[in-house]
C-alpha positions in Angstrom: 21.8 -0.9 29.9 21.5 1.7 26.9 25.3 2.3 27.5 26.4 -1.0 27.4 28.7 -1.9 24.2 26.7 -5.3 24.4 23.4 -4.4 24.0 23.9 -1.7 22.0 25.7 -4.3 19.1 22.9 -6.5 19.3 20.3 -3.6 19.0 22.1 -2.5 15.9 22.5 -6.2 14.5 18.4 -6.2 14.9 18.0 -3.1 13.0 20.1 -4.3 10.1 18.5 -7.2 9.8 14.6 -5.4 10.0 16.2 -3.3 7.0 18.0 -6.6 5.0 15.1 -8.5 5.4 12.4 -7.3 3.1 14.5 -6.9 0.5 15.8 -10.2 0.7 12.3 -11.2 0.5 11.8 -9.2 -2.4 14.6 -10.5 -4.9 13.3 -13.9 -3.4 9.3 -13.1 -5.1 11.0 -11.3 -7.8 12.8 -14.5 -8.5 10.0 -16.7 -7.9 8.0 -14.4 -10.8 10.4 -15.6 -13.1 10.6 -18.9 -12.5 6.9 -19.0 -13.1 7.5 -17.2 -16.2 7.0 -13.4 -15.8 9.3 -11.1 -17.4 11.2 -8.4 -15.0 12.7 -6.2 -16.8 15.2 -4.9 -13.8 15.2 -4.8 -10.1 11.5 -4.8 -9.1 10.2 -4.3 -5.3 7.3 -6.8 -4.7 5.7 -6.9 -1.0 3.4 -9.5 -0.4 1.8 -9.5 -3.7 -0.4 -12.2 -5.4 -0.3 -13.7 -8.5 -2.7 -16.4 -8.6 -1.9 -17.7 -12.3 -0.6 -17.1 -15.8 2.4 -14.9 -14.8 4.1 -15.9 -18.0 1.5 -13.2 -19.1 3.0 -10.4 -16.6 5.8 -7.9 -17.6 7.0 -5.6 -15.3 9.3 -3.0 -15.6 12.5 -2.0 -14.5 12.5 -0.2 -10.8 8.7 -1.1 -10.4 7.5 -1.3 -6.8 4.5 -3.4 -5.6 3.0 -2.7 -2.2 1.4 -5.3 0.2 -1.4 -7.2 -1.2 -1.6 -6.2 -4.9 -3.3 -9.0 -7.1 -2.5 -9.3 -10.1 -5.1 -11.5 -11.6 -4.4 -12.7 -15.8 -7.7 -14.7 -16.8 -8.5 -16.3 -20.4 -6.5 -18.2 -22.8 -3.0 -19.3 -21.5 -1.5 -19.0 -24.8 -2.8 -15.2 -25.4 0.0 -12.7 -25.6 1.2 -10.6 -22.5 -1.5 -9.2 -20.8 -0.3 -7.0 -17.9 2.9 -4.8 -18.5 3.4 -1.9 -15.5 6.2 0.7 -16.7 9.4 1.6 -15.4 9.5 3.1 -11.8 5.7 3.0 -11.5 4.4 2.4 -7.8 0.9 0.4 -6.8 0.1 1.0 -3.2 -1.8 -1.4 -0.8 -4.5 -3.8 -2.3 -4.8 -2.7 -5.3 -6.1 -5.7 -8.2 -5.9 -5.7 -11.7 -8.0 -8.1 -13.7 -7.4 -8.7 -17.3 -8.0 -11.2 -19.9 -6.7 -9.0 -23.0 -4.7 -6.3 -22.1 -3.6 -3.7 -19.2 -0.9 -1.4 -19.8 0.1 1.1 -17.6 2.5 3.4 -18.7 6.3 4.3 -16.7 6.5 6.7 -13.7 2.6 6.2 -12.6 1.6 6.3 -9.0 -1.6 4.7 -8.1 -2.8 4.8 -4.5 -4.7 2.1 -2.7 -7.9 -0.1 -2.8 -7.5 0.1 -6.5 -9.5 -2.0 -9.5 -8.6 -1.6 -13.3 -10.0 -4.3 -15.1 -10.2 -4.5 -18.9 -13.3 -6.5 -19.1 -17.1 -7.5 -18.0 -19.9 -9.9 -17.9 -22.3 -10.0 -21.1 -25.6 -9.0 -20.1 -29.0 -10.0 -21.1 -31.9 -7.9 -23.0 -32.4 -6.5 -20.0 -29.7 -5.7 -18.7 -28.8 -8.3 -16.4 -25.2 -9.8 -15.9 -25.3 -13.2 -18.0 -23.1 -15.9 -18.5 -21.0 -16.9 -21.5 -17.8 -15.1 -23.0 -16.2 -12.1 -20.6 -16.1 -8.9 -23.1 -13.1 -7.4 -23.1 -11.4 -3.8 -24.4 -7.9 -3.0 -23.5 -6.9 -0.6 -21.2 -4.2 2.0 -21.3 -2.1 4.0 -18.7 -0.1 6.8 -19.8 3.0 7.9 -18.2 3.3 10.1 -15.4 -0.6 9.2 -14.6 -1.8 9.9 -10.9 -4.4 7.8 -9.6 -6.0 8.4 -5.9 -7.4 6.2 -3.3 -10.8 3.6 -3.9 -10.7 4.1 -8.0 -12.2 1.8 -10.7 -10.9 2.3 -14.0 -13.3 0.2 -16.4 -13.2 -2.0 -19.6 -12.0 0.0 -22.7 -10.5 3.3 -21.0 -7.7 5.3 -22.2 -6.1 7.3 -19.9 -3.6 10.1 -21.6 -0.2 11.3 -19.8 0.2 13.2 -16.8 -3.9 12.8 -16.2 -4.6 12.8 -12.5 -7.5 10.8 -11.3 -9.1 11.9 -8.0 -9.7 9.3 -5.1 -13.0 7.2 -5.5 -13.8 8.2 -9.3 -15.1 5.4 -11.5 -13.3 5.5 -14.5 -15.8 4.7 -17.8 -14.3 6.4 -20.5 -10.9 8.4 -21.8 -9.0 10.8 -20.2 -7.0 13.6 -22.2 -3.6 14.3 -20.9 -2.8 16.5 -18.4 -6.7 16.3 -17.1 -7.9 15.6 -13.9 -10.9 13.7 -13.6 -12.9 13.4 -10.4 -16.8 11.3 -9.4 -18.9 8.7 -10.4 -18.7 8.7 -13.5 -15.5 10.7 -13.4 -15.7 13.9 -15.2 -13.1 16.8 -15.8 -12.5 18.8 -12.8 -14.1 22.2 -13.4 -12.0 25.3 -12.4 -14.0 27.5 -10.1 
């Protein structure tokens, strides 16, 4: 069977068509982004992403590759200027969301690993501390380039994070980073050389 000219033509027309097809499918969502209003500023690769709503608010750049359910989530006024832009040749692994109402920007050549949540916003809270309803308050958050982001990591409301930082898996991001840093924990805090 394995040397018959037969079977071996159809075993090879399978595997070209297991490598065509996903990236078929991805100039098909790419596509589908700009129809809906997103601005891709080259070839993108988009898995299975999700953008729920307001893509005309989305800009991606050139060579940008989005793994297997990333969210990207753009809340508030429809009207608002861009609010997510992602930098040339930057890669977002596996479930990773970001949630913004004002502004996210993350910077070209970034690679941020899975499980991820960078939000630029929160709830107002009460005298006492307690989540409350009304307004979301919202600071923008920045990316630099070259930035390295592990596994499980929360980058908060507000945060700057300088070029070439590396953030360590699971570290809750709460204020800036200097470039060139890494940061690791809860809050995150400069790495301390032993």
């Amino acid at each position: 069977m394995a040397g018959n000219p037969r079977f071996l033509g159809r075993l090879t027309d399978s595997i070209m068509i297991s490598r065509l097809l996903p990236g078929v499918m991805s100039r098909f969502r790419g596509a589908a982004l700009r129809w809906r209003g997103a601005n891709l500023r080259g070839p993108a690769w988009l898995r299975a992403i999700e953008v729920p709503r307001q893509a005309h608010r989305i800009m991606l750049g050139a060579g940008v590759a989005l793994d297997r359910d990333v969210v990207l989530l753009v809340s508030g006024e429809p009207t608002a200027p861009r609010c997510i832009s992602i930098g040339d040749r930057t890669y977002i692994n596996r479930a990773t969301f970001i949630d913004s109402v004002e502004s996210v920007r993350i910077g070209p050549d970034c690679m941020i690993g899975p499980f991820c949540y960078i939000t630029d916003h929160d709830h107002q809270r009460t005298a006492d501390g307690r989540p409350a309803g009304g307004p979301l308050v919202a600071l923008p958050v920045t990316i630099g380039r070259n930035v390295w982001i592990g596994a499980h990591v929360s980058v908060l409301k507000g945060v700057t994070i300088g070029d070439g930082a590396t953030i360590g898996a699971g570290a809750v991001v709460t204020r800036n980073v200097s470039p060139d840093t890494t940061v690791v924990g809860n809050p995150a805090r400069p790495l301390r050389n032993s």
